[in-house]
N, C-alpha and C positions, 0 to 999 in steps of 0.2 A: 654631559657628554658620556655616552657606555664607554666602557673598556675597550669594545672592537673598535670604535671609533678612535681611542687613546690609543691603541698597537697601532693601529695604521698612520696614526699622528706620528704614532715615535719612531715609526720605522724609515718614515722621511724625511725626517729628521736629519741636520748633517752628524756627524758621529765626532764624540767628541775625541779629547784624546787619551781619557784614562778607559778606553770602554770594552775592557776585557770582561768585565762584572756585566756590563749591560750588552752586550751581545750574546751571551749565555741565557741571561732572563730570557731576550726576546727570543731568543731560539726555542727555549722551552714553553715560551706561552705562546708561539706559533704552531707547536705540537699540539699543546693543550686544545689548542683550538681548530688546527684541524683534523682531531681526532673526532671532537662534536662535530664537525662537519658532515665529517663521513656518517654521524649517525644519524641525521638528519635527510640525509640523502636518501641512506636507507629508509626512512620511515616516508619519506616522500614516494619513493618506488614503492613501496605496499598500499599507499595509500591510493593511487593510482593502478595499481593493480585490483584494489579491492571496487574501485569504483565502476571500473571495465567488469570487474566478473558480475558486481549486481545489474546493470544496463544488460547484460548479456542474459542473466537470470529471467528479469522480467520480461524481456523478449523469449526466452523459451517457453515462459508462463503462460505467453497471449498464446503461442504457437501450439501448446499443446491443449488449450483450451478451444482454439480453433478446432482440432483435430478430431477433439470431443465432439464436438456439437456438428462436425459434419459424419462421423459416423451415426448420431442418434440420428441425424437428417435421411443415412442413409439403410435406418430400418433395426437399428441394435439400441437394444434399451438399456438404462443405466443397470439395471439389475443384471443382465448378461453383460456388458463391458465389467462388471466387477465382477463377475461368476469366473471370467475369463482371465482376471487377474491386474486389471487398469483399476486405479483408484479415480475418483473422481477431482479433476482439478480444483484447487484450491481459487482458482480467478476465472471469472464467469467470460466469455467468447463476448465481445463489443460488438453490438449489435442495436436494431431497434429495441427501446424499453417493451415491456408492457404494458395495455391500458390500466390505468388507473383506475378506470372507472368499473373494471369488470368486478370487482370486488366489492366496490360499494352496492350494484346491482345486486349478488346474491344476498348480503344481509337485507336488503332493505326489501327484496322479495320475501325473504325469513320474514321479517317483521311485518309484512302486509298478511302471513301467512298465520300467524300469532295471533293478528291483530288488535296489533301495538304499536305506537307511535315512536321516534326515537325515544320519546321523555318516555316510555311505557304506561304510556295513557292508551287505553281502550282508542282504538280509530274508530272515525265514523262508520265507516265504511263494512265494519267490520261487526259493528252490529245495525245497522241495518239489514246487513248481509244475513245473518243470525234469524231477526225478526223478518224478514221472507222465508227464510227456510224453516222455520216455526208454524208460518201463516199457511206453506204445502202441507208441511205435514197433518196440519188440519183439518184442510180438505180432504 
């Protein structure tokens, strides 16, 4: 059993009859305790406080992220919003992703343009391509 559970035991207790000694204790560890109350309380209110201001934060976050991407939308570059004195947001505007695929297309055009295979083996394609253009020049 904790001690708060023992004060609250003893405080319902019926009272005896020498209990000038024990009414003093429990007065003073009534203070004791709720003096930690009180600081608990407090730490409860900041804690709640802190929790509203980041919710609030990352809502500012989306919103000026928004803000961003609808002025580039509406003709202003990143380099002129900062020329101007806006830093760029730290959390990107939610939105549709971009293709995936757009990326693997320029390397793999690179590598057709090399030609080289991923493993960077000669492609076929790339010397037969070679050996035609060997066989003009000939002509």
């Amino acid at each position: 059993m904790s001690w708060v559970h023992r004060l609250r035991r003893a405080a319902t207790l019926p009272l005896m009859t020498n209990t000038s000694g024990f009414d003093e204790t429990l007065n003073a560890a009534q203070k004791l305790l709720a003096d930690r109350l009180a600081v608990i309380e407090t730490h409860k209110r900041n804690t709640l406080a802190e929790d509203e201001a980041r919710t609030a934060l990352v809502e500012r976050e989306r919103e000026t992220a928004q803000s961003w991407a609808a002025a580039l939308a509406a003709g202003w570059s990143a380099a002129e919003m900062r020329q101007i004195g806006f830093k760029e947001p730290a959390v990107r505007a939610p939105g549709r992703p971009r293709k995936a695929g757009s990326t693997r297309t320029s390397s793999s055009r690179q590598r057709r343009e090399e030609g080289t295979t991923t493993a960077g083996v000669p492609s076929q394609t790339s010397t037969s391509a070679g050996s035609e253009s060997a066989e003009r020049s000939q002509v």
